[in-house]
N, C-alpha and C positions, 0 to 999 in steps of 0.2 A: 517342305515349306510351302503354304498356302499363300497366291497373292490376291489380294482382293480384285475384285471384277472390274474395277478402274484400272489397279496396277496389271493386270492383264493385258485391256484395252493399249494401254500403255508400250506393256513390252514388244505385242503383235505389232505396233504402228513402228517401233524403231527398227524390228527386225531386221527387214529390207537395209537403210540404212548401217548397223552398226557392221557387216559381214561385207556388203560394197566399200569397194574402197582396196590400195596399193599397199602391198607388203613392202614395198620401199616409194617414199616418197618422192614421184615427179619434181626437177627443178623449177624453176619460174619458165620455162620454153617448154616443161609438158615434157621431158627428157629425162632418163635410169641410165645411168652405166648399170650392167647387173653386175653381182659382186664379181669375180675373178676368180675365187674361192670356189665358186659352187658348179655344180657339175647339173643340176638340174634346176629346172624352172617348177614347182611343184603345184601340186592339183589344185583351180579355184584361186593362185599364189595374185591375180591379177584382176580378177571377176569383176568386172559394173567402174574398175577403175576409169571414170569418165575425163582424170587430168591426165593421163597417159596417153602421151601424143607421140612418142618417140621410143624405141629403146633398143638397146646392143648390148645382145650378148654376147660373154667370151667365149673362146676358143676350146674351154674345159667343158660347156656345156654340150652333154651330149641327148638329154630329153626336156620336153615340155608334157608336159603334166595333162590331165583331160580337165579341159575349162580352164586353163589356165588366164586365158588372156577374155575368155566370154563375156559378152558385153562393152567390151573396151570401145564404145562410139565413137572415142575421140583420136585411138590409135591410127595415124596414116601409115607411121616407118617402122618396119622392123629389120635389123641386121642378123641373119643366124649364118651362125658360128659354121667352117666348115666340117666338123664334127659331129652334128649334129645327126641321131639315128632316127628320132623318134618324135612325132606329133601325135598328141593325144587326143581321142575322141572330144569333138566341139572346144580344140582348144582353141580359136579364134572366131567361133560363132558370133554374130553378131557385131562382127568389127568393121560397123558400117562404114567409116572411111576408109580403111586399106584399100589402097590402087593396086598395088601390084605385091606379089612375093617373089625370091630368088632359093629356091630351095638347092642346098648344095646335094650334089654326087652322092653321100654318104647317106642319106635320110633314105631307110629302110622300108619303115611305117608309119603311113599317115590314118589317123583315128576316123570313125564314121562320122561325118558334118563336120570335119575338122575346120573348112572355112564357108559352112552354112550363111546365109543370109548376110554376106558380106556386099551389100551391094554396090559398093563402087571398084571390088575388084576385077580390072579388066585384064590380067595377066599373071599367072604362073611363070614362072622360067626354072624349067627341070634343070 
């Protein structure tokens, strides 16, 4: 299917937009419980999500996906789960506000730039 050179212009400029954005929607506080059900956070599952201010996962999750969380500017909190094996390449790249992380015991491997250019992280706690 051919789109014309407008509808082109068009698609290219929403791109960005329509792919940014939370596979489960933030409360009114910028807050997910993530399901209970799921066992993983998956790839990009959070990408440019700029109303994601908050989130806790459960006790079943034992990976985060590569990029999952990338871009999240507006993420300060995250609770992981002590289960948890595995952080995926640049999965919190860009999460300019996160202060600090608590990564539990159990977290195996952490991906390359897992928390690149996060700059207001002043703290890891192994």
């Amino acid at each position: 299917m051919a789109l014309p050179l407008g509808g082109v212009w068009l698609l290219l400029a929403l791109l960005p937009h329509a792919r940014a954005g939370c596979v489960i929607t933030p409360d009114a506080n910028g807050h997910v419980d993530y399901p209970s059900s799921e066992t993983s956070v998956p790839s990009t599952a959070f990408t440019s999500c700029n109303l994601l201010v908050s989130i806790t996962l459960p006790s079943g999750v034992t990976s985060i996906g590569s990029m999952a969380f990338y871009g999240c500017g507006s993420l300060t909190s995250i609770t992981l789960p002590s289960g948890l094996t595995s952080i995926g390449n640049m999965a919190f790249k860009g999460c300019g506000a996160l202060a600090s992380v608590t990564l539990p015991s159990s977290v195996t491997s952490i991906g390359s730039q897992a928390f690149s250019s996060c700059g207001s992280l002043a703290s890891i706690t192994l």
